[in-house]
VMD Tcl script that draws the C-alpha trace (Angstrom):
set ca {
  {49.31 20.46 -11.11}
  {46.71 18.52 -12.88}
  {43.68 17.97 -15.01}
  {40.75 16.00 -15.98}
  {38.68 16.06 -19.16}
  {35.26 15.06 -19.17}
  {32.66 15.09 -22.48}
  {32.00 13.23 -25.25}
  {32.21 13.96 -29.12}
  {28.41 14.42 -29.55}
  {27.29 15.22 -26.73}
  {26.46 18.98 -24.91}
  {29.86 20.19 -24.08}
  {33.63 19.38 -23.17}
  {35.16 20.08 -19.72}
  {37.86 20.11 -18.16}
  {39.04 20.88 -14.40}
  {42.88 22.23 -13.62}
  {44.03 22.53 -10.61}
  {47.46 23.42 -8.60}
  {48.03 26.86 -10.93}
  {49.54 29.61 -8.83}
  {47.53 32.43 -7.66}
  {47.64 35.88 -9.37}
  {48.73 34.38 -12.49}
  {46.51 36.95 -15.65}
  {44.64 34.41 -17.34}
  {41.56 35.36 -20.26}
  {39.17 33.26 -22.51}
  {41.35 34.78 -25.52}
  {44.47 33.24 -24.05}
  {42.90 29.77 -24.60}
  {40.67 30.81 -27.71}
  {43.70 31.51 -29.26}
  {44.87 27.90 -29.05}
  {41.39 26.28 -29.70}
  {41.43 28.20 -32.97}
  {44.94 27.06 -34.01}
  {43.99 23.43 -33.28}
  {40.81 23.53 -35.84}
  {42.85 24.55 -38.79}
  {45.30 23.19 -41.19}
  {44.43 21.19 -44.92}
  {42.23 17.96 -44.57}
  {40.23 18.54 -41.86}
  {36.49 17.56 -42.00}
  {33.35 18.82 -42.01}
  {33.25 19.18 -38.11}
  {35.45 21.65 -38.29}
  {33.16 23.66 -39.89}
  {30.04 23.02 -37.50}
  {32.02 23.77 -34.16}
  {33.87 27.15 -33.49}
  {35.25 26.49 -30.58}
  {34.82 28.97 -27.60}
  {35.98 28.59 -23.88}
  {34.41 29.36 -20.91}
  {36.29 30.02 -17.95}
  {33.33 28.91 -15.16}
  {35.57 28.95 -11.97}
  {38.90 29.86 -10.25}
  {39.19 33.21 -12.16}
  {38.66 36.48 -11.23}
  {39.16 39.88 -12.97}
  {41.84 38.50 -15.03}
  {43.79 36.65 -12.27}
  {43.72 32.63 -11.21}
  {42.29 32.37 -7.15}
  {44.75 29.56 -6.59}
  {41.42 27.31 -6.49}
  {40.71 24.65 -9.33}
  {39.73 26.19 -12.74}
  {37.04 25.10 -14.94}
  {37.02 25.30 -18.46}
  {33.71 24.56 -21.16}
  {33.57 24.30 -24.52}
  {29.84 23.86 -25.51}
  {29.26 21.28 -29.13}
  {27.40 23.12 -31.54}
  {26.65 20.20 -32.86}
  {25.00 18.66 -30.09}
  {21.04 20.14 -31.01}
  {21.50 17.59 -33.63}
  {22.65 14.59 -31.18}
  {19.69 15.38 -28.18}
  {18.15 12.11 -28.70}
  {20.95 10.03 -29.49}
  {23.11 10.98 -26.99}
  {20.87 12.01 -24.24}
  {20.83 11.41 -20.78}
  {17.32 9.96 -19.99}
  {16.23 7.08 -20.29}
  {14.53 5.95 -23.50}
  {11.95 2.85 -24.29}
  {12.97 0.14 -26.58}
  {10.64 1.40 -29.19}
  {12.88 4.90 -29.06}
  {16.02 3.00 -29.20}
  {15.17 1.52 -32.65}
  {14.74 4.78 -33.80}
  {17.22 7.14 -32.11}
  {20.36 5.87 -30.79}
  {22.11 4.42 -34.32}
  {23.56 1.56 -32.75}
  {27.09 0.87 -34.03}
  {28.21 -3.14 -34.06}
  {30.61 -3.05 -36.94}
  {33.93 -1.99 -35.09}
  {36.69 0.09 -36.87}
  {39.99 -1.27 -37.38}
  {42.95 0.67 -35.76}
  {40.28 2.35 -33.70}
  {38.99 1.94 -29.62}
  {36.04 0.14 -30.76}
  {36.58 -3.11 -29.98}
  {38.83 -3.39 -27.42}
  {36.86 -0.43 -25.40}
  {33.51 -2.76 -26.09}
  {35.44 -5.66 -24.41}
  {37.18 -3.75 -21.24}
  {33.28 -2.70 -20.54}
  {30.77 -4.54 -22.05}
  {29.16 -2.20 -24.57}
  {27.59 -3.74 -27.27}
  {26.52 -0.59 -28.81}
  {29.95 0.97 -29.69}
  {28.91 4.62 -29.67}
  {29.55 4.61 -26.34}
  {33.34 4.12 -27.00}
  {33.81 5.25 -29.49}
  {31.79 9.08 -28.14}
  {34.69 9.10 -26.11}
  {37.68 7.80 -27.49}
  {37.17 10.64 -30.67}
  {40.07 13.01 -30.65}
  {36.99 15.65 -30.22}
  {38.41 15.37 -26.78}
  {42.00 16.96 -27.59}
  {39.88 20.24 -27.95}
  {40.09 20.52 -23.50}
  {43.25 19.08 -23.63}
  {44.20 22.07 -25.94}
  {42.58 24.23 -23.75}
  {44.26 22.54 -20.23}
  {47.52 23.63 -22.48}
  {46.50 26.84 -23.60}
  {46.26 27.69 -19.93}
  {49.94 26.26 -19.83}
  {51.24 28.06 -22.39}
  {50.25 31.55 -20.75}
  {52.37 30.22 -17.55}
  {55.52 29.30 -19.34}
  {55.33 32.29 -21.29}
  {55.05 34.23 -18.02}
  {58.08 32.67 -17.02}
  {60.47 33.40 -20.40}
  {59.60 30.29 -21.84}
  {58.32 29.87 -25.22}
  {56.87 26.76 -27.25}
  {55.96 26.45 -30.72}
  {55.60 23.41 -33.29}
  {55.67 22.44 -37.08}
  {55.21 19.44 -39.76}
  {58.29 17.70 -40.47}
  {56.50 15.02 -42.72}
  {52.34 14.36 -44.09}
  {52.35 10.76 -46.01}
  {55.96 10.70 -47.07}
  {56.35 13.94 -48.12}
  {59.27 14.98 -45.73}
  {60.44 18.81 -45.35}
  {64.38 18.44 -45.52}
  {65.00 23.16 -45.60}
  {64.08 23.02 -42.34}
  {65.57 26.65 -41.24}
  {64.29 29.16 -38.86}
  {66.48 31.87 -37.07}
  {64.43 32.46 -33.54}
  {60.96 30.61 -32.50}
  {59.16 33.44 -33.02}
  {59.76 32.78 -36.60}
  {59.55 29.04 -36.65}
  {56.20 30.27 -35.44}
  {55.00 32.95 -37.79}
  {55.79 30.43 -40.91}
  {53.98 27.27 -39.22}
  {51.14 29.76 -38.65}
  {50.90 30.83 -42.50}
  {50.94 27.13 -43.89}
  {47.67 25.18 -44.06}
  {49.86 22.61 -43.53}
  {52.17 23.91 -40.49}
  {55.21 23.45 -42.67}
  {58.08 25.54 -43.00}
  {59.90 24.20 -45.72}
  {57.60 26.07 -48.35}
  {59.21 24.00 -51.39}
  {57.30 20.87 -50.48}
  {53.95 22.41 -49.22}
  {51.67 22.42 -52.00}
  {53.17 18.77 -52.19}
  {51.85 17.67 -48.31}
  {48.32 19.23 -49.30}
  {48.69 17.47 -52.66}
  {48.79 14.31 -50.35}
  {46.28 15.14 -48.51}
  {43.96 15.60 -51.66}
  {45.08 12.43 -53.35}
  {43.71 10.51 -49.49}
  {40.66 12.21 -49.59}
  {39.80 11.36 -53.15}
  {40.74 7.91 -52.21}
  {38.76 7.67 -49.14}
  {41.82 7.12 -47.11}
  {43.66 8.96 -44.74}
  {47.20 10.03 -44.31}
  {49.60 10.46 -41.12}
  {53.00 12.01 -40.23}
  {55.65 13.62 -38.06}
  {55.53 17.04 -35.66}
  {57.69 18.75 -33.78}
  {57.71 20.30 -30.88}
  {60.49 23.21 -29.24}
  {60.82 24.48 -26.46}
  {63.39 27.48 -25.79}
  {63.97 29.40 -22.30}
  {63.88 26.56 -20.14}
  {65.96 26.70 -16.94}
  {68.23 23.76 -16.62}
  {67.81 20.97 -13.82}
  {63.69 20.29 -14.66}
  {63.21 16.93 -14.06}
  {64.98 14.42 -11.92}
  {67.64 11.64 -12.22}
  {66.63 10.54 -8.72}
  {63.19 9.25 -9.33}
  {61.88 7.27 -12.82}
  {58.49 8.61 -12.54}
  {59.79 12.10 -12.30}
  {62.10 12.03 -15.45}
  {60.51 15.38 -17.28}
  {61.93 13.83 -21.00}
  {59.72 10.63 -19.45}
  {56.60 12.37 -19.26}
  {56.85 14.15 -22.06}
  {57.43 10.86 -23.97}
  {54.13 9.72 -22.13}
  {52.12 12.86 -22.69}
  {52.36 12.85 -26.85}
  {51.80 9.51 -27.45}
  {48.46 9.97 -25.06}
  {47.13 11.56 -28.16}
  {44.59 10.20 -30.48}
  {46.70 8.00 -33.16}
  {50.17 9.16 -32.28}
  {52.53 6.09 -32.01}
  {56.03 6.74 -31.35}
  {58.09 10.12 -29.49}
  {61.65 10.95 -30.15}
  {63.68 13.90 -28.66}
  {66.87 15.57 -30.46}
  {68.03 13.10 -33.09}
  {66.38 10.28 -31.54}
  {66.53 6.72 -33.11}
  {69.43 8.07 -35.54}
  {71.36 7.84 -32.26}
  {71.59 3.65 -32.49}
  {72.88 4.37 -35.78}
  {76.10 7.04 -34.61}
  {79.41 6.52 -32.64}
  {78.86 8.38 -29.36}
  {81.46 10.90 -30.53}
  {78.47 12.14 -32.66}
  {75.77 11.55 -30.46}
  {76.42 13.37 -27.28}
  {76.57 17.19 -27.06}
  {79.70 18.46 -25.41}
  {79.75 20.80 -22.51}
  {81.07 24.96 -22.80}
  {80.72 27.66 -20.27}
  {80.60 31.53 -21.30}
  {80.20 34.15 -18.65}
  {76.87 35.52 -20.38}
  {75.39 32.26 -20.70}
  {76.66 30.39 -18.36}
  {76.91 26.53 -19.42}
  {76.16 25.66 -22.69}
  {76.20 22.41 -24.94}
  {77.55 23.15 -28.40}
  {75.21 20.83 -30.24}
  {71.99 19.38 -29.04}
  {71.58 16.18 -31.13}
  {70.37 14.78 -27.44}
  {66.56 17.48 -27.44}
  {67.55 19.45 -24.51}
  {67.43 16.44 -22.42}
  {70.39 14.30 -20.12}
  {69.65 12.26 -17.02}
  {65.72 12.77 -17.55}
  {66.83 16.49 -16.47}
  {66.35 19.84 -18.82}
  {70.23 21.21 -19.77}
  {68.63 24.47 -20.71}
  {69.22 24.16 -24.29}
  {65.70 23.96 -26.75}
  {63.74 20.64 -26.16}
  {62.95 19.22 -29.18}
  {60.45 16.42 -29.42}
  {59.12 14.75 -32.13}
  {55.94 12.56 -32.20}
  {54.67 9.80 -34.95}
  {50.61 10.18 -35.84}
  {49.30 7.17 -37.77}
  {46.40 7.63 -40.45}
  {43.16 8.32 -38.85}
  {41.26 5.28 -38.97}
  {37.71 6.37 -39.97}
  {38.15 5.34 -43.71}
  {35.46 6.15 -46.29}
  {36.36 2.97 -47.93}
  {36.43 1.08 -44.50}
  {38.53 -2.16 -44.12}
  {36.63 -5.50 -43.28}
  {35.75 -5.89 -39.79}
  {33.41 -7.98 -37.80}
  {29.90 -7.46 -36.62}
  {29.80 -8.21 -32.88}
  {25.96 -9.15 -32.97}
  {25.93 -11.14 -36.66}
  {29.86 -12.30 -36.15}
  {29.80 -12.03 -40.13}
  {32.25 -9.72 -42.38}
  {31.73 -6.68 -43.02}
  {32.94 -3.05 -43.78}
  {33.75 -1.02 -40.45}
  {30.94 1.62 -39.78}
  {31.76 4.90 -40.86}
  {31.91 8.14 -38.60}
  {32.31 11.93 -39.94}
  {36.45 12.22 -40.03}
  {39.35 13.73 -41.45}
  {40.92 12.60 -44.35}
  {44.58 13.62 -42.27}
  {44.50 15.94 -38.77}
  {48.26 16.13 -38.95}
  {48.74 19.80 -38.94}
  {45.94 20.13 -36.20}
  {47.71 17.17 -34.05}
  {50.85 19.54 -33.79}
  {48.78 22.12 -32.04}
  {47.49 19.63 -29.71}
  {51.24 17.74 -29.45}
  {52.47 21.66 -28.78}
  {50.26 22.20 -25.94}
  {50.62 18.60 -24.07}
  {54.59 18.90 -24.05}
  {53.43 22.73 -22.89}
  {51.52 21.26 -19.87}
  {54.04 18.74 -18.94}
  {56.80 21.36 -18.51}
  {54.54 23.50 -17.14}
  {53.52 20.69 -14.38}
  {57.56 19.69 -13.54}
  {58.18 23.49 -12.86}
  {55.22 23.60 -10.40}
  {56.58 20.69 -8.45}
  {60.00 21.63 -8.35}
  {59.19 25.36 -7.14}
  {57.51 26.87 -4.75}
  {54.17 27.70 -6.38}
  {51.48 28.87 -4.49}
  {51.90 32.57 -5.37}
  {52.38 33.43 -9.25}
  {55.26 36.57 -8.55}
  {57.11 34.11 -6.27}
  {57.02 31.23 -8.92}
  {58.52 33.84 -11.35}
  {61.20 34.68 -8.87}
  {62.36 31.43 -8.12}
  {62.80 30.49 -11.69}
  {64.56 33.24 -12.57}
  {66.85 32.73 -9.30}
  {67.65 29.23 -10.61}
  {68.55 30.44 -14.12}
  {71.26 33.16 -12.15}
  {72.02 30.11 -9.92}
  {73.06 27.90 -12.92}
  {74.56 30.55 -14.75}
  {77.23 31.46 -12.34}
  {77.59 28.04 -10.63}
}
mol new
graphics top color blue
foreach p $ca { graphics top sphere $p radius 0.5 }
foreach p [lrange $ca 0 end-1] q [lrange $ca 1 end] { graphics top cylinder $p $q radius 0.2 }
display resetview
């Protein structure tokens, strides 16, 4: 199973083309609408959250409700575009237009694509990276997700995410009795936190940034419960599911670093308190009686909750923009400036959420036979009853 995105920030729409989903699998717009809204919320977003409302169109390889088996395409139109035609259009334009319409951008941003995407090919207007590298494009990824989501939940498996920390402020009462809850009270915080005591103290940061003209970063997390165990492989690197879902967050706009379970606070424990040891029940089956290691050994799912955790920098569109460089002038000056958040930290869980959602969803179409949706759902529920009474 895979996907490809296609679009830029400004211009007429996003795409995005899946393919390898089972046949007969229900699949609507709301499904994914549901997970384009969740993505354009949460305290400190911009202005361009208020222009787009972002609506999917399902354009191929769906059929009164079901998937065909065949690749599925996937739109979300820019509202904003009618305001970009000239800029961003297709056609060719005179040199006389070009003074006038396409805002040429030669100051690069620090911490941003800019640059090094001008270098790798040769752009020396930087809209034309920098159209593309916005995390405008997250929007299809969310929506490639979305259409994940609906599978695993299909199957018994259920993923939801939260803030753990926005610019220092760290949530420590982090306590939640099923997913469905962990759920309900990340959905009622503008902030996607739920330790409620230091809320008002993450949007407080977010303020304080804003008024500043800086931005702000921090930590999500993403769980996973229901999974079957033996996802993944020890056999093969490239097929190590804790691997690519290590790969797939920090693919997102600004994140920088992935742990799973306790993560780098392992280097800092005796194994005795690192590892999760092994029980077997005749309900459950086999069981580990902590899970400080995410829900993850040998690059394999145990069938305990994955829990991964991913590190988003500050956004680095600053409305006091560091000194840069000019590529045309080579003098100083301040970066250019582009429309931005002042921190997308609750809205980069949603998106984190429905990347890890995709890769799981991806390891359990290779590993079972997938062609038909019913005989997907049977074969995952045989290896759960396989595992259970092994």
């Amino acid at each position: 199973m895979r996907y490809l995105t296609a679009g830029e920030s400004h211009g007429p729409q996003l795409t995005t083309i899946i393919e390898g989903l089972p046949a007969g699998m229900p699949l609507t717009v709301e499904d994914i609408n549901i997970e384009l809204a969740r993505r354009q919320k949460g305290h400190g977003r911009g202005r361009r959250m208020q222009i787009e409302k972002d609506q999917v169109q399902i354009v191929s390889g769906v059929r009164h409700g079901s998937t065909l088996g065949s690749p599925i395409a996937l739109v979300v139109e820019n509202n904003d575009w009618k305001h970009w035609t000239k800029i961003m259009g297709i056609d060719p334009i005179s040199d006389l237009e070009a003074e006038e319409v396409k805002r040429v951008i030669t100051r690069p941003r620090p911490g941003h694509a800019d640059l090094n995407g001008a270098l790798k090919y040769g752009h020396r207007d930087m809209r034309n990276v920098l159209e593309r590298s916005s995390a405008r494009e997250t929007t299809v990824r969310v929506a490639a997700g979305a259409v994940a989501k609906k599978l695993l939940s299909l199957l018994g498996i259920e993923v939801a995410s939260h803030v753990i920390e926005i610019g220092g402020v760290t949530a420590s009462n982090v306590q939640y009795e099923s997913i469905d809850q962990l759920r309900e009270i990340s959905e009622n915080s503008s902030v996607r936190c739920v330790d409620r005591t230091v809320e008002d103290k993450m949007k407080e940061a977010i303020d304080e940034a804003k008024a500043n003209g800086d931005s702000i970063g921090g930590i999500v997390e993403v769980i996973v419960e229901g999974m079957p165990p033996g996802v993944g492989s020890y056999v093969h690197y490239d097929r190590k599911l804790d691997a690519k879902i290590a790969g797939a967050i920090v693919s997102i706009n600004a994140f920088k670093g992935v742990e799973f379970g306790i993560g780098f606070e392992a280097a800092r424990r005796p194994g005795s308190q690192v590892h999760d040891e092994i029980a077997w029940d005749s309900q459950l089956g086999y069981y580990r009686k902590s899970n400080r290691l995410g829900g993850f050994e040998g690059g394999m799912s145990t069938g305990m909750p994955i829990v991964v955790r991913g590190v988003m920098k500050p956004i680095p569109t600053l409305y006091k923009p560091l000194q840069s460089v000019d590529i045309d002038t080579k003098e100083p000056f301040s970066a250019s400036v582009e429309r931005s958040d002042s921190c997308a930290v609750p809205a980069a869980a949603v998106v984190a959420e429905n990347v890890v959602a995709w890769e799981i969803a991806t390891a359990i179409i290779d590993q079972f036979y997938s062609d038909r949706f019913e005989a997907l759902k049977e074969n995952v529920q045989a290896q759960r009853e396989y595992a259970r009474g092994f």
